[in-house]
N, CA and C atoms as a LAMMPS dump frame, in Angstrom:
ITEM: TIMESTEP
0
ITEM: NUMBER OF ATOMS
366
ITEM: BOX BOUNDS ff ff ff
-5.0000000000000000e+02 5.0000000000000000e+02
-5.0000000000000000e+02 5.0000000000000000e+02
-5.0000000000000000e+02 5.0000000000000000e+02
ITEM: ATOMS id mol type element x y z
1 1 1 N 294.286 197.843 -144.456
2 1 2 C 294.424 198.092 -143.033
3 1 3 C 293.141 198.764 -142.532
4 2 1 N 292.583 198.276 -141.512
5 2 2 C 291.313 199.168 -140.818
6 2 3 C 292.288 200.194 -140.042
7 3 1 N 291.77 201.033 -140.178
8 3 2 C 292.367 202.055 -139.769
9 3 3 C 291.592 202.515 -138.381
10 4 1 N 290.504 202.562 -138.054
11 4 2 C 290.02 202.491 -136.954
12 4 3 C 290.085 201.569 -136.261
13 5 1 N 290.525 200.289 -136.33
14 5 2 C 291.142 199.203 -135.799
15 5 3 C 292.796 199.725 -135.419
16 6 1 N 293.208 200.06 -135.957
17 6 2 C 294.255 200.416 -135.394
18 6 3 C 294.409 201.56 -134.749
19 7 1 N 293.333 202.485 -134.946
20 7 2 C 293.91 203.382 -133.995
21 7 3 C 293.219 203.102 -132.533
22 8 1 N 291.986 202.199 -132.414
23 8 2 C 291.846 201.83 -131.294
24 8 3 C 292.842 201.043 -130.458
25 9 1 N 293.694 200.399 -131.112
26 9 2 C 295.261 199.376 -130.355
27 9 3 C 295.888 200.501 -130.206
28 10 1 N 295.973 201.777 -131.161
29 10 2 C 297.276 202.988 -130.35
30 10 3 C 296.6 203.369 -128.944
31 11 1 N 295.582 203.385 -129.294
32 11 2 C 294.843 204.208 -127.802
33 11 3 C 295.186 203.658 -126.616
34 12 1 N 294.693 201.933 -127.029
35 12 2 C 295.065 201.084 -125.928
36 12 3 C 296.712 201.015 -125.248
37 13 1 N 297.229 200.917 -126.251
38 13 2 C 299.063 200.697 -126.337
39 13 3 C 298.906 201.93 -125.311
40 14 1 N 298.58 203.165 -125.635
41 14 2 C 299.263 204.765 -124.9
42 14 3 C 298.698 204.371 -123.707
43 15 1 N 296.765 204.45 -123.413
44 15 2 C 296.871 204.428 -122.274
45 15 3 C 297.473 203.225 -121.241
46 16 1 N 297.904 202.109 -121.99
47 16 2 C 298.524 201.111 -120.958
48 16 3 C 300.217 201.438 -120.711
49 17 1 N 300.76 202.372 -120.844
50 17 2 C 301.83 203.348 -120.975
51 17 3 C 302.506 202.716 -122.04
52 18 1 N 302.202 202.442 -123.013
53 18 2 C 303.227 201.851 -124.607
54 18 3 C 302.996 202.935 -125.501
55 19 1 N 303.625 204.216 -125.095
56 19 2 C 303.723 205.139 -126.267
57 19 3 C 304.507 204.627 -127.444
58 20 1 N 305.435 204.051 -126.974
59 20 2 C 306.11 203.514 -128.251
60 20 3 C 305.595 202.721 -129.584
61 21 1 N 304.972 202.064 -128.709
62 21 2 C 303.858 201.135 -129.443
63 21 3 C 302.825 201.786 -130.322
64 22 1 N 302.157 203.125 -129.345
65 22 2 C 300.872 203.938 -130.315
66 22 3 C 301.632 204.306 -131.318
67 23 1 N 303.224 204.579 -131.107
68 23 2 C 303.579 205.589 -132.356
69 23 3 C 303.733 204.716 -133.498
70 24 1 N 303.741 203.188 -133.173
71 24 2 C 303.962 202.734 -134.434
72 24 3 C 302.994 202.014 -135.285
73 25 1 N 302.392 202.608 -134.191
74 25 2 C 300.567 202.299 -134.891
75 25 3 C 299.957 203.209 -135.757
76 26 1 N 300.27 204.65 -134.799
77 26 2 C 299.575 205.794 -134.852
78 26 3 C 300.373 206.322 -136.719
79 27 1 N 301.777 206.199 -136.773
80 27 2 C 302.352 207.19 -137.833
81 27 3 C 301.919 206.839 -138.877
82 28 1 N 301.342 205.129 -139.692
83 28 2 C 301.298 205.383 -140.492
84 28 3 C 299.488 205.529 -141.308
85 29 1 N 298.731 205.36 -139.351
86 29 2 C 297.048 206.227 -139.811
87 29 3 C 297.368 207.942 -140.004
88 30 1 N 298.389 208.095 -139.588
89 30 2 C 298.673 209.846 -140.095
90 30 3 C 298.745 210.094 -141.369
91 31 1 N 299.49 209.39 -141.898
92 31 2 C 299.887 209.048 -143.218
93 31 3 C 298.736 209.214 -144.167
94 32 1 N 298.251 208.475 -143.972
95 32 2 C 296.878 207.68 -144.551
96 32 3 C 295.575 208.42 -144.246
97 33 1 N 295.866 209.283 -143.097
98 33 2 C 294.604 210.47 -142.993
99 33 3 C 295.058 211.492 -141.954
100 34 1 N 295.958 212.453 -142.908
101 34 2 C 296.765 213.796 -142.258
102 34 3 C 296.004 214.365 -141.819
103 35 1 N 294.262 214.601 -142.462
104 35 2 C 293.517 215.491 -141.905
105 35 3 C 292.499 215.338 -140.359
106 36 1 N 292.959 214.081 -139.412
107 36 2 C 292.525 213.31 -138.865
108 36 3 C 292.861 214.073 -137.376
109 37 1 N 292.524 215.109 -137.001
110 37 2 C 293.101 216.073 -135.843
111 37 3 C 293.161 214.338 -134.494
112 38 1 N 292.26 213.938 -134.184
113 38 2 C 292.515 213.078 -132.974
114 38 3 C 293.721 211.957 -133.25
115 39 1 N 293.912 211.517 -134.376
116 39 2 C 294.946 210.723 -134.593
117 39 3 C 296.105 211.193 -134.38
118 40 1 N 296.444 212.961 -134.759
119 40 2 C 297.197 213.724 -134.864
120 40 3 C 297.513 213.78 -133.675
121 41 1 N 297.075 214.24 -132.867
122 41 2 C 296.742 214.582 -131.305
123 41 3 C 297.551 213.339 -130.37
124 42 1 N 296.749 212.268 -130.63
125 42 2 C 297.236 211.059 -130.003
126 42 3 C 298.725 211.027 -130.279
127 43 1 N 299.129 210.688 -131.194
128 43 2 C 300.305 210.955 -131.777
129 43 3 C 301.407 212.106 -131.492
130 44 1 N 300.675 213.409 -131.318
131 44 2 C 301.848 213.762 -130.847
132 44 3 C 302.367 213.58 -129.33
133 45 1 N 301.315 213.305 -128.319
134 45 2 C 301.313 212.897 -127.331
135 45 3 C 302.248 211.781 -127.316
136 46 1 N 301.752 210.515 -127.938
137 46 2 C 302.678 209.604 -127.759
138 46 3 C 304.326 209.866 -128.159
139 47 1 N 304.53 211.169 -129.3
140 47 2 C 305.795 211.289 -129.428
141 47 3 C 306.424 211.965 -127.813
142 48 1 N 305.345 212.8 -127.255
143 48 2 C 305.917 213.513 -126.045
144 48 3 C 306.21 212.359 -125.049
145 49 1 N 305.719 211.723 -125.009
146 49 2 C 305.619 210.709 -123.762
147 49 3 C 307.434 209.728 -123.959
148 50 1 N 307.223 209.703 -125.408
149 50 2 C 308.584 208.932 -125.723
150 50 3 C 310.095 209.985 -126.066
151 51 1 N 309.466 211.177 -125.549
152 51 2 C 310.854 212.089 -125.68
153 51 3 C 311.245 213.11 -126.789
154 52 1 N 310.309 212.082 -127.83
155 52 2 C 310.299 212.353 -129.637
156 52 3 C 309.812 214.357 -129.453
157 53 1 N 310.724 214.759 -128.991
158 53 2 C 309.861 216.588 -129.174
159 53 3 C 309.556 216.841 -129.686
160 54 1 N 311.122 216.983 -131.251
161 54 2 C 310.913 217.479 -132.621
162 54 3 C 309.532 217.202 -132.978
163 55 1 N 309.437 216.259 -132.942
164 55 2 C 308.402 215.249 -133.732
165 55 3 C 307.214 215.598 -132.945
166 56 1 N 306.652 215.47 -131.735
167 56 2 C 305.872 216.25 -130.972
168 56 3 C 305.787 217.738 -131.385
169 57 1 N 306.135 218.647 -131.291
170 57 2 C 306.528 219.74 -132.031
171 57 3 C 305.286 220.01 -133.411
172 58 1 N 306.36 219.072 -133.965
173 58 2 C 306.047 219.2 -135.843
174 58 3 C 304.174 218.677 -135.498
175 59 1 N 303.763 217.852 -135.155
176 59 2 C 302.424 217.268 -134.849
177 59 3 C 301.373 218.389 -134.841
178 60 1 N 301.726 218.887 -133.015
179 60 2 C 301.03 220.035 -132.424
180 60 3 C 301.088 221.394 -133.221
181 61 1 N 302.248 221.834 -133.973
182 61 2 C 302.226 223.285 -134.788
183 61 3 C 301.029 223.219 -135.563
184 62 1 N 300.912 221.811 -136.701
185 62 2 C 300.302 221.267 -137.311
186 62 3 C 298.644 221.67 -137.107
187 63 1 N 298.486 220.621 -135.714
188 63 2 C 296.977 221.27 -135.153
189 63 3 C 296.563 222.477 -134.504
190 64 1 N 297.921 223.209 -134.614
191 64 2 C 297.391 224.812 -133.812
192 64 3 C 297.107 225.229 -135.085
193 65 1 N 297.892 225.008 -135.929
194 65 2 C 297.867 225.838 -137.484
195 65 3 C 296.492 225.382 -138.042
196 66 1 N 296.005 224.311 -138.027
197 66 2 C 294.921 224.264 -138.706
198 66 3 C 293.466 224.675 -137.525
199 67 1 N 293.662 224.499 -136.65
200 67 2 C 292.407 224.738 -135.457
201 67 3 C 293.393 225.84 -133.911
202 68 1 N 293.121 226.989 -134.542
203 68 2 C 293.938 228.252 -133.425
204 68 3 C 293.014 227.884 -131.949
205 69 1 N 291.94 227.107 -131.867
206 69 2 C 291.56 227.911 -131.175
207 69 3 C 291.188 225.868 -130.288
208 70 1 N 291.885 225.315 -130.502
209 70 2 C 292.236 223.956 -129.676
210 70 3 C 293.419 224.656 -128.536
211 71 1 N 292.758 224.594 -127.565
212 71 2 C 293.339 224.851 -126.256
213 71 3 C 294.174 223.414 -126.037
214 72 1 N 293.986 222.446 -126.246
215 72 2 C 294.59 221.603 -125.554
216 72 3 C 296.35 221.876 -126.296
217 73 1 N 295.748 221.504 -127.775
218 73 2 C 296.869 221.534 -128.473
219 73 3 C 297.734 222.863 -128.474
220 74 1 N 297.653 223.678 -127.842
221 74 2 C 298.391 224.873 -127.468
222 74 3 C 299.096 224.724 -126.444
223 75 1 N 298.309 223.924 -125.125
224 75 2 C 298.96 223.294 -123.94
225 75 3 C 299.826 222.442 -124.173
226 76 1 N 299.81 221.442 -124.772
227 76 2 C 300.739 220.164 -125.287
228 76 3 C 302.182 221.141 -126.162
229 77 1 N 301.635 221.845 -126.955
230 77 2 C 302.582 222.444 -127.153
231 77 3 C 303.194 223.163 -126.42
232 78 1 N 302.859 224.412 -125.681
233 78 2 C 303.677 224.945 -124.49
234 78 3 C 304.527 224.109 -123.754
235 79 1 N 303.915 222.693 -123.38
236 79 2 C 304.896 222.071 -122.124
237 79 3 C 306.101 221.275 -123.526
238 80 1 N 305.407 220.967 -124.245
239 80 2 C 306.643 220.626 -125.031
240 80 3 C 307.756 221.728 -125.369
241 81 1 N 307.586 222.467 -125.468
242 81 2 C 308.674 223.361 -125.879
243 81 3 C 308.98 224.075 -124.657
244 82 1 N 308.557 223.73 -123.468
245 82 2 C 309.144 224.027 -121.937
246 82 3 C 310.154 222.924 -121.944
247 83 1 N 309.753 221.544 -122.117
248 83 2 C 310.912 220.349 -122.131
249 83 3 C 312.257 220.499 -122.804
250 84 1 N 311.731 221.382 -124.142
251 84 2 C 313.017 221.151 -125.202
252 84 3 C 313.985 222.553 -124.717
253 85 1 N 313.659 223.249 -123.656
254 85 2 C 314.033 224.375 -123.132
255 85 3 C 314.399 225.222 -123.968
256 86 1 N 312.94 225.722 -124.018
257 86 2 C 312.606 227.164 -124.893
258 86 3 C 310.983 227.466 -124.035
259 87 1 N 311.59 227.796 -123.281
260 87 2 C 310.6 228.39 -121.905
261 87 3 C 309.608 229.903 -122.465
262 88 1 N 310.747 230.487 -123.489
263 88 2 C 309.777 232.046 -124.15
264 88 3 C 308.68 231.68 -125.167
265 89 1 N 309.352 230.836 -126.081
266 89 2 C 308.677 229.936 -127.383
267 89 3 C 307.453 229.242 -126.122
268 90 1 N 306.927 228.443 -125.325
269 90 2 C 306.255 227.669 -124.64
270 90 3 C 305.429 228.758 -124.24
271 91 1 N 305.61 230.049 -123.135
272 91 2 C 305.103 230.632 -122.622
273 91 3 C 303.568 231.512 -123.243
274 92 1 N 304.02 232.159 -125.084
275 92 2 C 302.75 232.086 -126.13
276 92 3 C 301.586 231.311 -125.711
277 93 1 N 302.329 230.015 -125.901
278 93 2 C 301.103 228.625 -126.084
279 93 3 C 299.911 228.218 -124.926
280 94 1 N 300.94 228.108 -123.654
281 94 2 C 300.602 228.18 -122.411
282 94 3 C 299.893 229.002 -121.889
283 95 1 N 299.828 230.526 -122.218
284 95 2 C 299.331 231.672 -122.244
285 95 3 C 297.878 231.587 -122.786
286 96 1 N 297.905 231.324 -123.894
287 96 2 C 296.707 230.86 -125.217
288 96 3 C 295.671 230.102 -124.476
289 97 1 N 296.296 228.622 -124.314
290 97 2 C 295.425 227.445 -123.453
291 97 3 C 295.223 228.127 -122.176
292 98 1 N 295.531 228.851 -121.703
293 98 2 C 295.435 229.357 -120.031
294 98 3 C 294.103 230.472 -119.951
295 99 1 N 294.253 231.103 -120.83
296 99 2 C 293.051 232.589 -120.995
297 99 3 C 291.64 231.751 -122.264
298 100 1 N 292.113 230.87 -122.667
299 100 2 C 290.837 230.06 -123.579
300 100 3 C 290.48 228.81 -122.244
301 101 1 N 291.053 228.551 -121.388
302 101 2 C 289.951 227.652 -120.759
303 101 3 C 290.672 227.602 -119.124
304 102 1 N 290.371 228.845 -118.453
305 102 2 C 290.598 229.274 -117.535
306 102 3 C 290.677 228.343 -116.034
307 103 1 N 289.882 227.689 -115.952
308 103 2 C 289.222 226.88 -115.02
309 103 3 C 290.186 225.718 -115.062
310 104 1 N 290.845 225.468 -116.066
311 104 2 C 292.008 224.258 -116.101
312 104 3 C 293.176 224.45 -115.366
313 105 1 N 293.45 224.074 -114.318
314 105 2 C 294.435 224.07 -112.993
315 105 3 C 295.924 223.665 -113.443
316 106 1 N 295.697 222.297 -114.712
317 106 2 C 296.814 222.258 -114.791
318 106 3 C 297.354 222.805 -116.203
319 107 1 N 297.009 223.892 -116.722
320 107 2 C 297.137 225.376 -117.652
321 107 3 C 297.398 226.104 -117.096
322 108 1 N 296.953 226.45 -115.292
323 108 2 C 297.324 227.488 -114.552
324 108 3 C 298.922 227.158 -114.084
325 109 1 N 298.647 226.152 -113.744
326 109 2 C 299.975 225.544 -113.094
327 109 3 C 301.338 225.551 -114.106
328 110 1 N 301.434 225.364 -115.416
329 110 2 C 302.351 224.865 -116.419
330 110 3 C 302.469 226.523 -116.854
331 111 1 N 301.335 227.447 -116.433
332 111 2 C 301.678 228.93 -117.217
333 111 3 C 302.536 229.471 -116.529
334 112 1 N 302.395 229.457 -114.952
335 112 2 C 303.382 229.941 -113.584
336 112 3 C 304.299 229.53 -113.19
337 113 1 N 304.15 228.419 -114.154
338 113 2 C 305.954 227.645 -113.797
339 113 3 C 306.656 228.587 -115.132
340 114 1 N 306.331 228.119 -116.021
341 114 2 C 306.964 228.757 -117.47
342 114 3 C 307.213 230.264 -117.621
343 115 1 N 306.25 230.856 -116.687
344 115 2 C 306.409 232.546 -116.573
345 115 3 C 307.553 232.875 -115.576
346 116 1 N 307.62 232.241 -114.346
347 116 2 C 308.398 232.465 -113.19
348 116 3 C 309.923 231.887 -114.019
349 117 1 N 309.974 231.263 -114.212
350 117 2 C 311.513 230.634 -115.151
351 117 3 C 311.574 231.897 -116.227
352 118 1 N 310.496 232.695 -117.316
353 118 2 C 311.174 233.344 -118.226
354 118 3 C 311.682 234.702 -117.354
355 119 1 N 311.061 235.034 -116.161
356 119 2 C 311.067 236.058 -115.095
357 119 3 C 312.691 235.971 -114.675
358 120 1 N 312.822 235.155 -113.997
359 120 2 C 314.102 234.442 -113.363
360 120 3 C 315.21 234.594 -114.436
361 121 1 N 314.876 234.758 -115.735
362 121 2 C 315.98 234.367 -116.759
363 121 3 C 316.421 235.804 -117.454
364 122 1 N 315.511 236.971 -116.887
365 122 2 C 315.863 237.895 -117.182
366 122 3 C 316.761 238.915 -116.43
């Protein structure tokens, strides 16, 4: 299998909205190269896009755990675990990506929603 051949068809599949499709492209270049942060990435995205949390989740912990200091993947994680409603668990992440790359509007936006809801819940 070319494996860069295929992960260029997940790319394509996601951005033409076929998450479903990247994921069944994408899981088994994971497989085949766990240490592959953008494959990882793509992937968990495409699990978010298709609902897959857990699995989104398990992806993103993955790349915070190995690279703390990937803002995105802190963001992806926050709004995911805002979806799976665990708004306190999200708020960390969101927090993280929000004070590491300030200037990102929609980090500002996903931190003040997630803060005002854990506010509200107290």
């Amino acid at each position: 299998m070319d494996l860069l051949a295929e992960y260029r068809r997940a790319t394509m599949f996601f951005e033409m909205g076929d998450a479903s499709g990247a994921v069944r492209l994408l899981e088994p270049i994971v497989e085949a190269e766990p240490g592959n942060s953008s494959v990882r990435q793509l992937l968990a995205r495409a699990y978010f896009q298709t609902a897959q949390l857990h699995r989104a989740e398990e992806q993103l912990r993955e790349l915070v755990d190995r690279d703390p200091s990937d803002h995105y993947a802190h963001h992806v994680l926050g709004r995911t675990l805002e979806r799976m409603n665990r708004p306190t668990d999200a708020l960390r992440h969101l927090r993280i990506a929000a004070a590491m790359h300030s200037t990102n509007t929609d980090y500002a936006t996903a931190l003040r929603r997630v803060e005002s809801r854990v506010n509200s819940d107290r």
